[in-house]
C-alpha positions in Angstrom: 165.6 -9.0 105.5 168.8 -9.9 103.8 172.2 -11.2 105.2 174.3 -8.3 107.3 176.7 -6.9 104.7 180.6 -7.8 105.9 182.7 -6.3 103.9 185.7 -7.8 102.1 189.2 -8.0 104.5 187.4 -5.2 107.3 189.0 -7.8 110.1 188.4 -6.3 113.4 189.4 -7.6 117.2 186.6 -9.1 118.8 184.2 -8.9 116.1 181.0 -11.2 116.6 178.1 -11.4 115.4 174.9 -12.5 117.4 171.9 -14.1 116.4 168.7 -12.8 118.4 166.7 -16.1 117.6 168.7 -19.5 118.4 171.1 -16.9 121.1 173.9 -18.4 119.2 177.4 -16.5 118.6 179.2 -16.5 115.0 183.2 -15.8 115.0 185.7 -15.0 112.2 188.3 -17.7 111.4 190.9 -17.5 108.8 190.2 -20.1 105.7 193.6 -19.6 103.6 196.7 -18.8 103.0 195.6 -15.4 101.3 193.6 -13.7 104.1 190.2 -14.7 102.6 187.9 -15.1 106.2 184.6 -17.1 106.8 181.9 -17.0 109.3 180.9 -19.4 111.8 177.8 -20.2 114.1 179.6 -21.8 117.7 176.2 -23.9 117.9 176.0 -26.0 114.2 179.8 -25.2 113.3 178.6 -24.6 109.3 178.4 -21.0 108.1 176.8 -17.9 109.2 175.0 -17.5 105.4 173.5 -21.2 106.0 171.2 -19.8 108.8 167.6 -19.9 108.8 167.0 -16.5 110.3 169.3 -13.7 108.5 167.1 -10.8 109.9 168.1 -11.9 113.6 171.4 -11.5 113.5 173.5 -8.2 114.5 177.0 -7.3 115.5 177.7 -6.8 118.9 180.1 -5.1 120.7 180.8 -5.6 124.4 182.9 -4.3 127.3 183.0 -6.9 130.4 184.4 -5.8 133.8 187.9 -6.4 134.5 187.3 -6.3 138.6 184.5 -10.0 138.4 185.1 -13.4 137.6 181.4 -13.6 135.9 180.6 -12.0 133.1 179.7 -9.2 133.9 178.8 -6.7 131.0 179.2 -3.6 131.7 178.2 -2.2 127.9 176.9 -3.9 125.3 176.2 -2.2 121.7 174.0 -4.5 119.1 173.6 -2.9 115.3 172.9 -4.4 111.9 175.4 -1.4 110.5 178.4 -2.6 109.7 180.5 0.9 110.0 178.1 1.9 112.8 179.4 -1.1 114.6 183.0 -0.6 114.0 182.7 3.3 115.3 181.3 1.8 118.7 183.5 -1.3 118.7 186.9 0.9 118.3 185.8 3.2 120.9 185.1 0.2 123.1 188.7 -1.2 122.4 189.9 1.9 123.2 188.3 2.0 126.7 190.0 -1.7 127.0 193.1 -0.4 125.9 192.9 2.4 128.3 191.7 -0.1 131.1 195.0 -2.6 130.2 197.7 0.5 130.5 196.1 1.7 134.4 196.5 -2.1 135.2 200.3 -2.2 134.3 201.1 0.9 136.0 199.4 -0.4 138.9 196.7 2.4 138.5 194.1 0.3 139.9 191.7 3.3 140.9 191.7 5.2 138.2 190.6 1.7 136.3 187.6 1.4 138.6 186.6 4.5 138.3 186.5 4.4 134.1 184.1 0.8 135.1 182.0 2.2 137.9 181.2 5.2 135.3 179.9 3.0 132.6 178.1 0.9 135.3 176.5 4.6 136.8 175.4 5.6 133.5 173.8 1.8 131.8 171.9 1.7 135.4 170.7 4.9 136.1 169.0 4.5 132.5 167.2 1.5 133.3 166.9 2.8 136.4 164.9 5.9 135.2 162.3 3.6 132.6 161.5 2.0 135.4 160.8 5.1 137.8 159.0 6.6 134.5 156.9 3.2 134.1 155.6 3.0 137.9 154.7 6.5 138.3 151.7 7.6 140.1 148.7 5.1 139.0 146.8 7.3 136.5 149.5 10.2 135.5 151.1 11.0 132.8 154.4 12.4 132.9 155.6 13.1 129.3 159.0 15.1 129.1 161.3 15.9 126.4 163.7 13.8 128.4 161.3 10.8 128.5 162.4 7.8 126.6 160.6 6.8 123.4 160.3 3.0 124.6 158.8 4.3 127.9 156.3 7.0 126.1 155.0 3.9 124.2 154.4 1.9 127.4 152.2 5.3 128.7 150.8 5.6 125.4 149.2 2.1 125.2 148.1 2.4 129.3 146.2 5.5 127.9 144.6 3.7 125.5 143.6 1.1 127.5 142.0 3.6 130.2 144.7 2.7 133.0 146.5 6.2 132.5 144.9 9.7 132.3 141.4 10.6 133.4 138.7 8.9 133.0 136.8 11.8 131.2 139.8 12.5 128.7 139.7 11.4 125.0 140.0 8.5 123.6 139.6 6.1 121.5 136.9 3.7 122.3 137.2 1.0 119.4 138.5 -2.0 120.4 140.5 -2.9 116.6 141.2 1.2 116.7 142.9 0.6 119.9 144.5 -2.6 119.3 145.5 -0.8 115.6 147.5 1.9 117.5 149.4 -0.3 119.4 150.7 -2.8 116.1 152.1 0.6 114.4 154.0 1.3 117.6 155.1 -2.2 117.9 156.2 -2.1 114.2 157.8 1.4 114.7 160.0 -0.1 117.8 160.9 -3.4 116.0 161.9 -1.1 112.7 164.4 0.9 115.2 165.7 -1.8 116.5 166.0 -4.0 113.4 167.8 -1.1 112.1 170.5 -0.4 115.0 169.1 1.9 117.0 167.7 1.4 120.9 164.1 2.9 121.5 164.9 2.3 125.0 167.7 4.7 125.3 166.3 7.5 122.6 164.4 10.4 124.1 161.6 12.2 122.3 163.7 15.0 122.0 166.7 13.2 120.6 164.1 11.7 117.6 165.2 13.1 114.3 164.4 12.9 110.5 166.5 9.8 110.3 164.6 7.5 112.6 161.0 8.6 111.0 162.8 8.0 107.9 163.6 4.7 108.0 159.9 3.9 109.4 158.7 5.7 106.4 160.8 3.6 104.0 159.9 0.2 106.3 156.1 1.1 105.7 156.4 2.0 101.9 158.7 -1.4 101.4 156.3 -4.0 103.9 153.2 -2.8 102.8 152.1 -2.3 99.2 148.0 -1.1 99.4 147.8 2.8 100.0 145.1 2.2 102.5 147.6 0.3 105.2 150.8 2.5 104.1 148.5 5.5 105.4 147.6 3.5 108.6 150.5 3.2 110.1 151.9 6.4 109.1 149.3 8.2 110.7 149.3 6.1 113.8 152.6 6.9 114.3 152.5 10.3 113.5 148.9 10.4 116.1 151.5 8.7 118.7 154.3 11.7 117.9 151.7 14.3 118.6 150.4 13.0 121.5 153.5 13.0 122.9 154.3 16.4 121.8 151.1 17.7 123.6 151.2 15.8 127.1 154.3 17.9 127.4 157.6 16.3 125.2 157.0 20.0 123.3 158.2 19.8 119.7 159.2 16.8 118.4 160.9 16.8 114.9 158.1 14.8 113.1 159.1 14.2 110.0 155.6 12.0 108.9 153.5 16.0 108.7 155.4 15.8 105.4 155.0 12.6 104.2 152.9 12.3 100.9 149.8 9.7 101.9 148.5 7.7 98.9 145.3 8.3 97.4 142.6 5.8 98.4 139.0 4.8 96.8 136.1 3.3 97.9 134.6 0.2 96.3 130.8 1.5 95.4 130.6 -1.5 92.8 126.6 -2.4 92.2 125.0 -5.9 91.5 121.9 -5.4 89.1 118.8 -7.6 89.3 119.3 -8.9 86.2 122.7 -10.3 86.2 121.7 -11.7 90.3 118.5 -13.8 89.1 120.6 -15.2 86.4 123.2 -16.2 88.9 120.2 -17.7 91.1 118.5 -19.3 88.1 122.4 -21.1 88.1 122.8 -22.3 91.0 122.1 -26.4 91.2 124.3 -29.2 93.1 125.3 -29.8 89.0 127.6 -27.0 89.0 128.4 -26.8 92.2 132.0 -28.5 92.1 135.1 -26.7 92.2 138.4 -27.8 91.5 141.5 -25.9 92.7 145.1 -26.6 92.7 147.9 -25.6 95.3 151.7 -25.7 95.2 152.9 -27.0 99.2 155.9 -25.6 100.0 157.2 -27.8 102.2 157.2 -30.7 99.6 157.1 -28.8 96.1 154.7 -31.2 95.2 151.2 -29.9 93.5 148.1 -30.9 95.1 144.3 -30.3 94.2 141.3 -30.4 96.3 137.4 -30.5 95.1 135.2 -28.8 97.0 131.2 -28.2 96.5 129.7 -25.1 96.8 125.9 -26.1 96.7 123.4 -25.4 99.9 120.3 -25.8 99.9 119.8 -22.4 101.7 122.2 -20.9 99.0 119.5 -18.8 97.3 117.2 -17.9 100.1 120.5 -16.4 102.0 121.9 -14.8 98.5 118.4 -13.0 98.2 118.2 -12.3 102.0 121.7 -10.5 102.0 120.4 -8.6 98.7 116.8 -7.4 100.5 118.7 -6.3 104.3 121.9 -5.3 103.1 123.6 -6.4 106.1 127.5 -7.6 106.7 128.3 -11.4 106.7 127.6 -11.3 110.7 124.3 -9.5 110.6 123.2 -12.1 107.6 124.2 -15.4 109.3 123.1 -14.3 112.2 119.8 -13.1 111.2 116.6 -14.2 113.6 113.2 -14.6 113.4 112.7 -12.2 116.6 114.3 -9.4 114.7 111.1 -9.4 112.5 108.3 -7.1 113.8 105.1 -5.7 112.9 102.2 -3.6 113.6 98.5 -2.9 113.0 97.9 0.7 111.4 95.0 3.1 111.7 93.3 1.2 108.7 93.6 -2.4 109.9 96.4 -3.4 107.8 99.6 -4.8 109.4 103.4 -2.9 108.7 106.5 -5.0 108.8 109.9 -4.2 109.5 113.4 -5.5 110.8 115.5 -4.0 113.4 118.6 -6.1 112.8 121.5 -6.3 115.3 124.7 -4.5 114.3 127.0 -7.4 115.1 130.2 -4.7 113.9 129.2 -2.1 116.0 128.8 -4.8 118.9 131.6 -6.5 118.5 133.6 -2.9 118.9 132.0 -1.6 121.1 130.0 -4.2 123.3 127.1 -2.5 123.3 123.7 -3.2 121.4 122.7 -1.1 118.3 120.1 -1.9 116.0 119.7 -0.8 112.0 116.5 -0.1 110.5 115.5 -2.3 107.6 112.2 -1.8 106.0 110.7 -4.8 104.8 110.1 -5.1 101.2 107.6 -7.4 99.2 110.5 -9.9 98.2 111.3 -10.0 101.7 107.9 -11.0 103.0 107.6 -13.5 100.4 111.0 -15.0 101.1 110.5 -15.1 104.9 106.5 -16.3 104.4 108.1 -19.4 102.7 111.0 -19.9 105.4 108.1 -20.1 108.0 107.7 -16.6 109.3 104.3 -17.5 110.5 105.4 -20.6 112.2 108.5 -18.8 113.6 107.5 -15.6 114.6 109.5 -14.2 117.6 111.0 -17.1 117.7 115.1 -16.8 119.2 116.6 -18.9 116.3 118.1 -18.8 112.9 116.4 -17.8 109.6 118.5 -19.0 107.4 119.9 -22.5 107.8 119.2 -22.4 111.9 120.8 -26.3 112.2 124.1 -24.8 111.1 126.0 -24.4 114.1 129.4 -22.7 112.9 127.6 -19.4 111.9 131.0 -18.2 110.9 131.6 -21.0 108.8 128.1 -20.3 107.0 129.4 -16.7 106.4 132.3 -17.6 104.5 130.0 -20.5 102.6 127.8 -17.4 101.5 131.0 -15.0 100.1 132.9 -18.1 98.9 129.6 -19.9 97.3 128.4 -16.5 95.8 132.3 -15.7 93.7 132.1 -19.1 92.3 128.6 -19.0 90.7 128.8 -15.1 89.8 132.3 -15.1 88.3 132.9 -18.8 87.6 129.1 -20.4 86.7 127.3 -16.9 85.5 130.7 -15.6 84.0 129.6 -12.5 85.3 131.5 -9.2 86.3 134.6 -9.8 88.1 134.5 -6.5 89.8 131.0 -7.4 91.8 131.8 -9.1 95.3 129.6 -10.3 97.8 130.1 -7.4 100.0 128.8 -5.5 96.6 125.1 -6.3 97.5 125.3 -4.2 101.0 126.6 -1.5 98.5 123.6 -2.3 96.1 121.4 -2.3 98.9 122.3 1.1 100.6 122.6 2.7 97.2 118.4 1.6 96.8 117.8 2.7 100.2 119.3 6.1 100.2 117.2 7.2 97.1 113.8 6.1 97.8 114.5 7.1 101.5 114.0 10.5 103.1 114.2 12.4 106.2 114.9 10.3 109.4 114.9 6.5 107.8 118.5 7.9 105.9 120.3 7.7 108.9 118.1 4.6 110.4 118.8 2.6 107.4 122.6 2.9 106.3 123.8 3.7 110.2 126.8 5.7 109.3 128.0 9.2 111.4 128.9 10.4 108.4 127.8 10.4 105.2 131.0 10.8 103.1 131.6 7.0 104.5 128.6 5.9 102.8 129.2 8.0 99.5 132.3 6.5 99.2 132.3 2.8 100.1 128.5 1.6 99.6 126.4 4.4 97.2 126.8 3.8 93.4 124.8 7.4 92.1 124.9 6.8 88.4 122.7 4.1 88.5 119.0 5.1 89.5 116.5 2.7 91.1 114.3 2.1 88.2 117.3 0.9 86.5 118.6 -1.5 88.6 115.4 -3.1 89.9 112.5 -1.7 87.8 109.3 -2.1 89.1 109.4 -5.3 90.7 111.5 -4.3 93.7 109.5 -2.8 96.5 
């Protein structure tokens, strides 16, 4: 955020200029002979612009009781509008000024009586968010009257299960949850940032200009359509909410905001370009050498670093054949194989892999469905399946103890020998072989094992971020994949 905007010769009595971060005050002193004025911070003595922290500074305007020897504020306006501060300033002046004549006429009542009315009004607000924000244990008491800084405090305690019913919706998700409250924390600090007090604003004083300004903070922050449309719509869930627990209508200007339009990555790795990226991979060209600019020193540094495992392949072809996340790969296990004897003597393998997504937002246990291909067996057979079986540890690399270190070996390992070593398609990721895997799985699977297999509610999810049509089975595996 850039420096507040002073305009040229606007001198005003008592102007100051706080900065939120280091609590320091800046005043206005004269610097010549021709009027021209500069700004200076009371803690460092150099100039407001040579501050660190531009975006934490605001005007303030304040009105102290005449009837105390402390400082006693009775009302205290802080903006980052120039004219919006001068409006409130002058009419604050002009309580002073009225304050100053009652004294000289010995009107000493009629004095107190302006202060104890400022001093009513400033507590009985606080007074009332904090009434509002220990109401009864689980209720929730949304009116239009209720203040936009305390219906985010109920909205959250909602969320988190401590208001409301115990049988009313909500969202269940952990990161949902936790996604709800950043937009409302970013919609408050936007307000304030801006001038205005979330704290004193009820729902039913909430116009086009605050939603506004979020509107233009979102478009301006963020640039990907995806997190622009996140935070609008958290919001706008928040203003609805709000609207139904009883604030009636809210003027909610986000209904008419124009989301961006946002597309799945379906890319597809084929079989062809992957075994020539494994055919590549060899502690010979496994060295990488980056370069970095540091900031603090300006000075260019480089780092080498070398990408070769000897578990590379068997994990590149394991994430290829179960078409799991990064979690479910590196955290694979030998008693998540299982098989059985059929009618004809025969034994039928399969996987039931954890969902460590689903777990981790939910913290409950589901398992996908992963039928176990020949190139599967084969790869497992030579990891040790036989020697392993139902065994609690690791498949692949089970001495490696940072499992979330090994996940970002495989993604970072797998971009340098596809784009860098194979000089392959820039567009495929390593997130692309889930998408290459589903996209197998949902055409050579039928009835129930659709839904086992790609463990999505709905299907529009997996059309649009994992399944590539226009490339058929045959195609991308021939006959060797089974």
């Amino acid at each position: 955020m850039k420096v507040l905007h002073i305009p040229q010769r606007s001198r005003l009595k008592g102007q100051t200029i706080i900065c939120n971060r280091c609590k320091s005050k800046g005043y206005c002193t004269t610097k010549t002979k021709e009027g021209k004025t500069k700004w200076i911070c009371k803690k460092t003595n150099k100039r407001l612009s040579t501050c660190a922290n531009p975006e934490s500074h605001r005007f303030v305007s304040t009105l102290y009781n005449p009837f105390t020897q402390k400082s006693d504020i009775i009302i205290r306006h802080q903006t980052r509008d120039f004219w919006v501060f001068r409006k409130r300033h002058n009419e604050l002046l002009g309580v002073e000024q009225e304050l100053k004549i009652y004294y000289k006429t010995g009107e000493i009542a009629q004095a107190r009586a302006i202060v104890d009315g400022f001093k009513n009004s400033t507590k009985q607000k606080k007074q009332k968010i904090q009434e509002e924000a220990q109401i009864d244990t689980r209720a929730i008491n949304i009116t239009p009257d209720t203040y936009l800084e305390s219906a985010m405090v109920i909205y959250s305690e909602f969320l988190d299960g401590k208001r409301g019913e115990n049988w009313e919706k909500r969202p269940t998700v952990r990161s949902t949850i936790r996604s709800y409250k950043r937009a409302l924390e970013r919609f408050h600090e936007c307000l304030t940032n801006n001038g205005y007090q979330p704290e004193l604003i009820s729902l039913n004083e909430i116009n086009k200009t605050h939603l506004h300004l979020w509107v233009r903070e979102v478009k301006k922050r963020y640039e990907a359509n995806k997190t622009q449309n996140h935070y609008l719509n958290n919001v706008n869930t928040f203003l609805k909410w709000c609207s139904s627990r009883g604030a009636g209508t809210i003027s909610n200007a986000l209904e008419h905001v124009k989301k961006g339009k946002t597309t799945g990555d379906t890319t597809i790795a084929s079989l062809i370009d992957f075994k020539q990226m494994i055919a590549l991979i060899s502690p010979e060209r496994s060295l990488e050498e980056y370069k970095w600019k540091d900031h603090k020193t300006g000075q260019l540094k480089k780092k080498t670093r070398r990408h070769y495992k000897t578990w590379l392949k068997d994990g590149f072809w394991l994430t290829l054949l179960l078409g799991g996340r990064g979690d479910d790969i590196s955290n694979f296990k030998w008693s998540e194989i299982h098989k059985k004897t059929n009618e004809s003597g025969a034994e039928d393998y399969w996987i039931e892999q954890l969902d460590h997504k689903y777990f981790k937002q939910h913290d409950v246990k589901r398992y996908n469905y992963v039928p176990m291909y020949k190139q599967t067996f084969e790869i497992l057979k030579v990891l040790g399946l036989e020697d392993n079986w139902g065994n609690d540890t690791f498949v692949i690399a089970p001495d490696f103890e940072n499992r979330n270190r090994l996940k970002e070996i495989l993604s970072s390992s797998f971009h340098w020998y596809w784009k860098e070593v194979a000089g392959l398609d820039p567009n495929v990721k390593f997130k692309s072989l889930r998408s290459t895997f589903i996209t197998l799985a949902s055409l050579s699977a039928t009835g129930d094992k659709w839904q086992l297999i790609q463990k999505h509610t709905n299907t529009e999810t997996t059309r649009k971020h994992y399944f590539e049509k226009s490339h058929a089975v045959s195609e991308m595996f021939g006959e060797k994949f089974g």
